[in-house]
DOKOLDO-71831 format. One record per residue (C-alpha): residue number from 1; residue in one letter; x, y, z. Coordinates in nm, 4 decimals, always signed. Example, Ala and Ser with C-alpha at 12.3 -4.5 7.8 and 13.67 -1.06 7.14 Angstrom:
2
+-----+----+----------+----------+----------+
!   i ! aa !       c1 !       c2 !       c3 !
+-----+----+----------+----------+----------+
!   1 !  A !  +1.2300 !  -0.4500 !  +0.7800 !
!   2 !  S !  +1.3670 !  -0.1060 !  +0.7140 !
+-----+----+----------+----------+----------+
END
This chain:
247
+-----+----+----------+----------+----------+
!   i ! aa !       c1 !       c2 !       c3 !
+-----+----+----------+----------+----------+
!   1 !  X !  +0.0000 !  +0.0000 !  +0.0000 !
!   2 !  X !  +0.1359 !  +0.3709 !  -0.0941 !
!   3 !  X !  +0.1500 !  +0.6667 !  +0.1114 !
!   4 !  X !  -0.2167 !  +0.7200 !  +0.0787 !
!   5 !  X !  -0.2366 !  +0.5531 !  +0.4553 !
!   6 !  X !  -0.0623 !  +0.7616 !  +0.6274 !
!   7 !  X !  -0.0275 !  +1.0110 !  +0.9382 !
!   8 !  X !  -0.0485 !  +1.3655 !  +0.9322 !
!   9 !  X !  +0.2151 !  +1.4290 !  +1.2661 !
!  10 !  X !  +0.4975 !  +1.2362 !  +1.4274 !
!  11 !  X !  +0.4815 !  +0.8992 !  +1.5931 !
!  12 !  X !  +0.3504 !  +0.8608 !  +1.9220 !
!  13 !  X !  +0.5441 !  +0.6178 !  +2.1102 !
!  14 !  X !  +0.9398 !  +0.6392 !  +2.1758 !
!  15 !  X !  +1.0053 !  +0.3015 !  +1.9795 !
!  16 !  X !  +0.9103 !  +0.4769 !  +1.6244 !
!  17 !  X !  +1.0690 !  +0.7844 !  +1.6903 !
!  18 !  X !  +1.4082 !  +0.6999 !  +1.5625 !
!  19 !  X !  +1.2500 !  +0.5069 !  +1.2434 !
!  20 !  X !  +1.0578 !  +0.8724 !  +1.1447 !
!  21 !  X !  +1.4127 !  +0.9998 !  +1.1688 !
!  22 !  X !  +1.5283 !  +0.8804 !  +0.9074 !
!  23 !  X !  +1.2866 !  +0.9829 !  +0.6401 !
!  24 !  X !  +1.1377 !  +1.2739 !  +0.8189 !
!  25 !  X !  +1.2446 !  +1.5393 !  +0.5737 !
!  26 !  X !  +1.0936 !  +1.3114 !  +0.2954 !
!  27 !  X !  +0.7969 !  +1.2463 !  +0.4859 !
!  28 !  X !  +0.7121 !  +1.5571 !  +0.5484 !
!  29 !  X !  +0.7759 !  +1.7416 !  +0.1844 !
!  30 !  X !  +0.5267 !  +1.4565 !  +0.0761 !
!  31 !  X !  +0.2293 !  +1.5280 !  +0.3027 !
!  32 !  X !  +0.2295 !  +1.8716 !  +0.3250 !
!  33 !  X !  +0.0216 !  +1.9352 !  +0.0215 !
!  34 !  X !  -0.0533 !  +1.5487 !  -0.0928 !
!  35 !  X !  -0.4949 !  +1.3796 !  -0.0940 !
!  36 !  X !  -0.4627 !  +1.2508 !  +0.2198 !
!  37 !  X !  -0.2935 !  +1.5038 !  +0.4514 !
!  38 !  X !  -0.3547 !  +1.8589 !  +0.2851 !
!  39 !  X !  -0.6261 !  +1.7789 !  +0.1382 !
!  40 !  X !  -0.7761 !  +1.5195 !  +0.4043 !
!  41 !  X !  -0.6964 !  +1.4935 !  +0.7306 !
!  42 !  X !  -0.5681 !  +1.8601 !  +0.8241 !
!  43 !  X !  -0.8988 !  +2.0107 !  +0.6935 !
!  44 !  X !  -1.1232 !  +1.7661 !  +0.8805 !
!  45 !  X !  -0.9107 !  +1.7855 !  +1.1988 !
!  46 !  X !  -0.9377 !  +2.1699 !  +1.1563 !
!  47 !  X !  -1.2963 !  +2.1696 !  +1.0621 !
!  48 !  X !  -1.3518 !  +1.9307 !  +1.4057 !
!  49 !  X !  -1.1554 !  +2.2323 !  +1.6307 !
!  50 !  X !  -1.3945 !  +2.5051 !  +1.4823 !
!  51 !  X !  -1.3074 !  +2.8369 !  +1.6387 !
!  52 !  X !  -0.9674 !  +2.7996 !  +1.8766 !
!  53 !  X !  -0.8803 !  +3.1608 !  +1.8806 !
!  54 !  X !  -0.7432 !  +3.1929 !  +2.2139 !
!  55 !  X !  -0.8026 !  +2.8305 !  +2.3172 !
!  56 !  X !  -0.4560 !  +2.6626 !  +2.4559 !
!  57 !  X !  -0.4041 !  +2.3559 !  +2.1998 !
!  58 !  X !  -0.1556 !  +2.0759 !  +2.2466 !
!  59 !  X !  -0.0783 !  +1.8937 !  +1.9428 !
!  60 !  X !  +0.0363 !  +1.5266 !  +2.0819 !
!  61 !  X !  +0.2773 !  +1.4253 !  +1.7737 !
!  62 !  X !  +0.3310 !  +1.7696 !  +1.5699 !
!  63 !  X !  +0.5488 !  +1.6405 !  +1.3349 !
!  64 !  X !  +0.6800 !  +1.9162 !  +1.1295 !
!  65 !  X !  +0.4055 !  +2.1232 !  +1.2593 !
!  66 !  X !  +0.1862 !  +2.1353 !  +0.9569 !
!  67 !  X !  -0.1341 !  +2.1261 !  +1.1977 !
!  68 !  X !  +0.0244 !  +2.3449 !  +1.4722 !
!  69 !  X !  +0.0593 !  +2.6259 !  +1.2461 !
!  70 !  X !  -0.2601 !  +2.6337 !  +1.0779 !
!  71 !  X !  -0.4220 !  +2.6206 !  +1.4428 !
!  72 !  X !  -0.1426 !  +2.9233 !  +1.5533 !
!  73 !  X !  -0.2910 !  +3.1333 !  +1.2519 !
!  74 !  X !  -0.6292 !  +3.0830 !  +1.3524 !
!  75 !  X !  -0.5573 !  +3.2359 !  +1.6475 !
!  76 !  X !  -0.4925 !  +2.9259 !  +1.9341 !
!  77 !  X !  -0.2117 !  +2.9421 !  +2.1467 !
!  78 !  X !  -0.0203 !  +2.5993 !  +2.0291 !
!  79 !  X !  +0.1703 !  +2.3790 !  +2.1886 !
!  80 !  X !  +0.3608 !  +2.0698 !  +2.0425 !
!  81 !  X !  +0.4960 !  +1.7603 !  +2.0718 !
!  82 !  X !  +0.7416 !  +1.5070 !  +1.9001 !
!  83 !  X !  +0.9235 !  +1.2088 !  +1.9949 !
!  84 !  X !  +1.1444 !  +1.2312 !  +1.6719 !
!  85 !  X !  +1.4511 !  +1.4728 !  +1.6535 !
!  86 !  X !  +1.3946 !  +1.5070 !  +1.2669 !
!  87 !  X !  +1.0953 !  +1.6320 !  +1.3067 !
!  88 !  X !  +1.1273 !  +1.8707 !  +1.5608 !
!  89 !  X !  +1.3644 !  +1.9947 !  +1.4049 !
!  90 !  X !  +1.1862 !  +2.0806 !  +1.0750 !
!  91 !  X !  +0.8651 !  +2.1991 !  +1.3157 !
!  92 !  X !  +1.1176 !  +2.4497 !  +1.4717 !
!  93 !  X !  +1.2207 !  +2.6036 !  +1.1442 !
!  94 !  X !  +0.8528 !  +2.6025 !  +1.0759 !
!  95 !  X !  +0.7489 !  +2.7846 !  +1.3682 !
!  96 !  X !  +1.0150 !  +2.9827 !  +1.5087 !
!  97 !  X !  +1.1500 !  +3.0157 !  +1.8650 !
!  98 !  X !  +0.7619 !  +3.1722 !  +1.9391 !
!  99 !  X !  +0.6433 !  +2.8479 !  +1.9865 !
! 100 !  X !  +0.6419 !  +2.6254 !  +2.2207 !
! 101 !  X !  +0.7899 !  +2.2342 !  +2.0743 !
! 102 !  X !  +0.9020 !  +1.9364 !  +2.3009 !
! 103 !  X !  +1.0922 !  +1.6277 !  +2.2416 !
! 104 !  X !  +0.8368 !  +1.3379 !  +2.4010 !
! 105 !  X !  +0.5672 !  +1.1076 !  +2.3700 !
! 106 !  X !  +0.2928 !  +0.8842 !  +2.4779 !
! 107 !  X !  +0.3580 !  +0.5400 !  +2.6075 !
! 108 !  X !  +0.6492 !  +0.6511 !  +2.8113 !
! 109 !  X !  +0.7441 !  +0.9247 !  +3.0735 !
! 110 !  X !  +0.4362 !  +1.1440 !  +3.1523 !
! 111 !  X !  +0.3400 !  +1.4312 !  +2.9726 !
! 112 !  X !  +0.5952 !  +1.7451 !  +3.0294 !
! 113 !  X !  +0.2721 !  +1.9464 !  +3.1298 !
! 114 !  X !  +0.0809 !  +2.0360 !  +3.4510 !
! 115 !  X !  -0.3098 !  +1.9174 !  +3.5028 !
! 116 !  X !  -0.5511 !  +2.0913 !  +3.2919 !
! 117 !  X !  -0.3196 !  +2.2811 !  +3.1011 !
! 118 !  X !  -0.4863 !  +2.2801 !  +2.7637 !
! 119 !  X !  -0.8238 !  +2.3314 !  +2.6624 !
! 120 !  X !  -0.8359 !  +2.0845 !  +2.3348 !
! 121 !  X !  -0.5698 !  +1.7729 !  +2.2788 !
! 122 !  X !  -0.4887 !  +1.7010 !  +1.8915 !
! 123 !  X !  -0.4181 !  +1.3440 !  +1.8613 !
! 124 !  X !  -0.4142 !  +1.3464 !  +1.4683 !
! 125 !  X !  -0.3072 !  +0.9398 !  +1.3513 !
! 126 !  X !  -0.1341 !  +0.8495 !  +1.6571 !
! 127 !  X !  -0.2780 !  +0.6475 !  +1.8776 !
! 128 !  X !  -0.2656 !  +0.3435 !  +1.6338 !
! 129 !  X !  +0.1089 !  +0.3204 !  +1.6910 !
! 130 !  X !  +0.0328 !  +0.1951 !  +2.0306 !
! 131 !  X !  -0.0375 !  -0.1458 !  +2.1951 !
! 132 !  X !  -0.1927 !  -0.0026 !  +2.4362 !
! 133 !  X !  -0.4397 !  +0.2971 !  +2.4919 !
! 134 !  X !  -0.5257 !  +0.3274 !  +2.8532 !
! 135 !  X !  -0.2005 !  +0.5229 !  +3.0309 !
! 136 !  X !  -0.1392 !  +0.7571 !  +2.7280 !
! 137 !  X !  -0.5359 !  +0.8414 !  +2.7316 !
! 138 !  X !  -0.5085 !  +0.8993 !  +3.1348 !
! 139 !  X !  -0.2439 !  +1.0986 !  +3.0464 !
! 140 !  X !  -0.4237 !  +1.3203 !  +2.7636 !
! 141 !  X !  -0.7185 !  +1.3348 !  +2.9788 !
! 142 !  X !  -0.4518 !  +1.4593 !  +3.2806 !
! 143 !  X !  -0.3526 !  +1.7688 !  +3.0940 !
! 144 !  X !  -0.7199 !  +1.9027 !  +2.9429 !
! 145 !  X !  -0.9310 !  +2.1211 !  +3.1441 !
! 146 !  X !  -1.2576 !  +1.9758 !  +3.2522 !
! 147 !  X !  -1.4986 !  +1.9724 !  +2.9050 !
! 148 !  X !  -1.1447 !  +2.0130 !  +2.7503 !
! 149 !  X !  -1.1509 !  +1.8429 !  +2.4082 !
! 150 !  X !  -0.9378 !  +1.5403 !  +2.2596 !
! 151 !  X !  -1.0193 !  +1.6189 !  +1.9020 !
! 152 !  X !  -0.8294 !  +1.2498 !  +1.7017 !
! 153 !  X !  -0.7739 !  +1.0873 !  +1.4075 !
! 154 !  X !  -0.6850 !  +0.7218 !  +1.3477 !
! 155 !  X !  -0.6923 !  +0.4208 !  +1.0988 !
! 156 !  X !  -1.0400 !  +0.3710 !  +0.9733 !
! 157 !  X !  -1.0875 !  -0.0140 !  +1.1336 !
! 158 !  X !  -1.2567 !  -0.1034 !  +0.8728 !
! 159 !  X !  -1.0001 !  -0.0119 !  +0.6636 !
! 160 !  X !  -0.8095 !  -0.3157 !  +0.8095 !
! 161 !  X !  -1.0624 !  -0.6021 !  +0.7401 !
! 162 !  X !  -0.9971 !  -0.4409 !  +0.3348 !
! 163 !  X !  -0.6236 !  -0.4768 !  +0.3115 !
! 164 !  X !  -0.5735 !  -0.7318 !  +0.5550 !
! 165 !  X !  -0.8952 !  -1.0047 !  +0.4895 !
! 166 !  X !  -0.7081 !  -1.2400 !  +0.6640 !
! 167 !  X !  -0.6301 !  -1.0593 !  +1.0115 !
! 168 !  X !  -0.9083 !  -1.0868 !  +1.2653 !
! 169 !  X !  -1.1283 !  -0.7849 !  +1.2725 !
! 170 !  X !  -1.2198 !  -0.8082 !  +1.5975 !
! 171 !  X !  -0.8697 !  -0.8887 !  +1.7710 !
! 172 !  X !  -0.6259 !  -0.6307 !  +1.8316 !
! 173 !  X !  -0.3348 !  -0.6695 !  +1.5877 !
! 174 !  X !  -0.0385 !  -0.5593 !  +1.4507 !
! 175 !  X !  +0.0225 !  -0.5212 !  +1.1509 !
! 176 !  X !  +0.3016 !  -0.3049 !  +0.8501 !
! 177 !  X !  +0.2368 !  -0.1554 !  +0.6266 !
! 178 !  X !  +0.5354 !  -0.0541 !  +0.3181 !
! 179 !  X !  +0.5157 !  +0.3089 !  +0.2158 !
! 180 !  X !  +0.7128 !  +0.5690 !  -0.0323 !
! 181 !  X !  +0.7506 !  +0.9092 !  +0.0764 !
! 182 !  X !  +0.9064 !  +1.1120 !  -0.1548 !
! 183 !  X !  +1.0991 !  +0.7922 !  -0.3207 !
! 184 !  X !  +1.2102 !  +0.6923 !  +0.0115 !
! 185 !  X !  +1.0762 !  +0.3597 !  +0.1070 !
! 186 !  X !  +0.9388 !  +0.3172 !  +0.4991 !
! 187 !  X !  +0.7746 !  +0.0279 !  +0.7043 !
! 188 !  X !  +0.5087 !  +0.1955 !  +0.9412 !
! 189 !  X !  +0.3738 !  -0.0256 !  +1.1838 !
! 190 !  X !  +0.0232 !  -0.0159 !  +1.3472 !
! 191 !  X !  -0.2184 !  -0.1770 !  +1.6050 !
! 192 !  X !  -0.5651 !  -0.2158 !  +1.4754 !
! 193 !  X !  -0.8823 !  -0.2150 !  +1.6946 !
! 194 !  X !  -1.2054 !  -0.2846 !  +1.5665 !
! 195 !  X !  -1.4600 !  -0.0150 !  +1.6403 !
! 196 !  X !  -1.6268 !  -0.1135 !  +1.9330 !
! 197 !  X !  -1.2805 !  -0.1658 !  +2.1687 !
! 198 !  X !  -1.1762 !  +0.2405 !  +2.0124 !
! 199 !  X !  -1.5057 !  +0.3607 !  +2.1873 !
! 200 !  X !  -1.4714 !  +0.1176 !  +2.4774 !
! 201 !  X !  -1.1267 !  +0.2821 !  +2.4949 !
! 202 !  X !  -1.2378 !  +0.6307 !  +2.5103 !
! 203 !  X !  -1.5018 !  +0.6031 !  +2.7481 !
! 204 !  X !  -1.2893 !  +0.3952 !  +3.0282 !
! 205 !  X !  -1.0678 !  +0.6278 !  +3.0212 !
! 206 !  X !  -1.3614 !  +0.9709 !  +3.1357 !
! 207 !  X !  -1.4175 !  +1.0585 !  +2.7537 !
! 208 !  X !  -1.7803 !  +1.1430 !  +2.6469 !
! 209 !  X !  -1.7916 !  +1.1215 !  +2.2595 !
! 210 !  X !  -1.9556 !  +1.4120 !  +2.1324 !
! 211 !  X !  -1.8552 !  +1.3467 !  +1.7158 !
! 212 !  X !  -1.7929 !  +1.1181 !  +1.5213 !
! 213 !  X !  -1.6773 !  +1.1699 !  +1.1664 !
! 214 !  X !  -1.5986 !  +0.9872 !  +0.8123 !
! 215 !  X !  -1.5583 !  +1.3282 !  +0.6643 !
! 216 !  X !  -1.4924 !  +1.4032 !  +0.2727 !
! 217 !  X !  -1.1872 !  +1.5404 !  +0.1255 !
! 218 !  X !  -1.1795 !  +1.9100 !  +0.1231 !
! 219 !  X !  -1.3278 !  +2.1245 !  -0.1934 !
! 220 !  X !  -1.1203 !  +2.0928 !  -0.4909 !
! 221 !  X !  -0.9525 !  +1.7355 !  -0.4254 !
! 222 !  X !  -1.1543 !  +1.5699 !  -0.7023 !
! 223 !  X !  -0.9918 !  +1.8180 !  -0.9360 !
! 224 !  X !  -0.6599 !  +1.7766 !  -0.8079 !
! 225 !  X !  -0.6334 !  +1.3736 !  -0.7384 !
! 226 !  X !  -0.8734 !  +1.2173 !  -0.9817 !
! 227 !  X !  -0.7052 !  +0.9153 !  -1.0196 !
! 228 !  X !  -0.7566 !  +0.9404 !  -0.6341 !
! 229 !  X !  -1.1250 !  +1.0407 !  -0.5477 !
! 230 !  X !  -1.3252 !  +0.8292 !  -0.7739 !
! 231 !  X !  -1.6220 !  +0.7872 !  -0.6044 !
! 232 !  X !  -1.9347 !  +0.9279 !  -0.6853 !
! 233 !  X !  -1.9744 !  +1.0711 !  -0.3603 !
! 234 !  X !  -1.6196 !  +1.2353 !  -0.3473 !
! 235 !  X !  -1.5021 !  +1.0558 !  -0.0577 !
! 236 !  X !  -1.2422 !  +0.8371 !  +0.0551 !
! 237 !  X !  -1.2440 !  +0.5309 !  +0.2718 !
! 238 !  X !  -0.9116 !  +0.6152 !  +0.5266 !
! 239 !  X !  -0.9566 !  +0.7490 !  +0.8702 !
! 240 !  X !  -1.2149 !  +0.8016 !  +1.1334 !
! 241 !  X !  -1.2505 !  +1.0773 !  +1.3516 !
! 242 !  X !  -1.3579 !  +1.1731 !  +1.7350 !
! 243 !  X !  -1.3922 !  +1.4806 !  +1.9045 !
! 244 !  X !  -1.4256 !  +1.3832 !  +2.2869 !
! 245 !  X !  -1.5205 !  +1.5476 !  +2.5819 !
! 246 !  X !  -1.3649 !  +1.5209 !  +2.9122 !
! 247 !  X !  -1.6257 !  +1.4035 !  +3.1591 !
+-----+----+----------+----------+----------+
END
């Protein structure tokens, strides 16, 4: 499978940190204007934030800060991120000294932040790097305000049952998947969860789900990709998206 599958920000766990340094400047030239990022997932997640000016926004994963600085112009105080060096270090030259970037991740040391230090989370095709959920989602919900928002993007699960018919949909899995960015070849590697355990997920951990979204690609994407967006609908079968609540 191509690119097509792919994240928006930087790795969430530690252990794929030092894989995304090696092709971060390739990864990133790729999705910055490319169906599924710039056209895709960026709009939606930005569509799913709505008005943020002066809302305190931590995106959990920045990248090269693609997200953060389309949130910064909208007028949210942003905070970011990253577990990769590469990638920090392209979301620095991004985004100046003005902004506030961190090395780090979920599934290791807690967050670098006090309690209820944000009001929304951006989680945007990260968690599905990760076994398991329930610490890094204590540790999201830790750092939002009360009715804070985890606004988050990850693998469409049913996705998985279409490229891998033999995997079990209902197990949690692992599973690779062989990508080019930019002619540079890459081996991502995810945990799927079928639908029901990513809601049973959110909820354990003192989430209310207030949206859930199969959005379509942003205005002009048929146009631009129509080898790409060739249903008659216009959209595209890829990720699914939450905005939560904390309870």
């Amino acid at each position: 499978m191509s690119s097509d599958l792919d994240r928006s920000s930087g790795p969430a766990g530690q252990s794929v940190a030092s894989d995304y340094d090696s092709f971060a400047e390739a990864y990133a030239a790729e999705t910055e204007s490319n169906l599924i990022n710039g056209y895709y997932t960026r709009p939606a997640m930005l569509d799913l934030a709505g008005d943020v000016a002066g809302r305190r926004i931590l995106d959990v994963g920045c990248g090269a800060g693609p997200l953060l600085t389309a949130l910064g112009e909208r007028g949210a105080i942003v905070t970011g991120i990253e577990p990769s060096a590469k990638m920090l270090d392209l979301a620095r030259q991004r985004l100046g000294d003005g902004t506030a970037l961190y090395q780090g991740g979920l599934g290791g040391d807690p967050l670098p932040f006090p309690d209820a230090a944000f009001d929304d989370v951006i989680a945007c095709l990260v968690l599905h790097y990760l076994e398991d959920w329930q610490a890094p989602l204590a540790e999201l919900r830790r750092v939002l305000v009360p009715g804070g928002r985890l606004i988050v993007a990850v693998n469409h699960p049913f996705v998985y049952h279409l490229i891998r018919p033999e995997g079990d949909y209902f197990a949690t899995e692992q599973w690779s998947d062989e990508c080019t960015f930019s002619g540079q070849p890459a081996v991502l590697t995810y945990w799927h969860r079928p639908l029901h355990a990513i809601t049973r997920e959110f909820t354990a951990a003192g989430f209310r789900i207030a949206v859930v979204s199969e959005p379509p690609p942003a205005p002009g994407a048929r146009e631009a990709f129509p080898d790409l967006v060739t249903s008659p609908s216009g959209y595209i079968l890829c990720f699914l998206f939450f905005v939560l609540e904390a309870a």
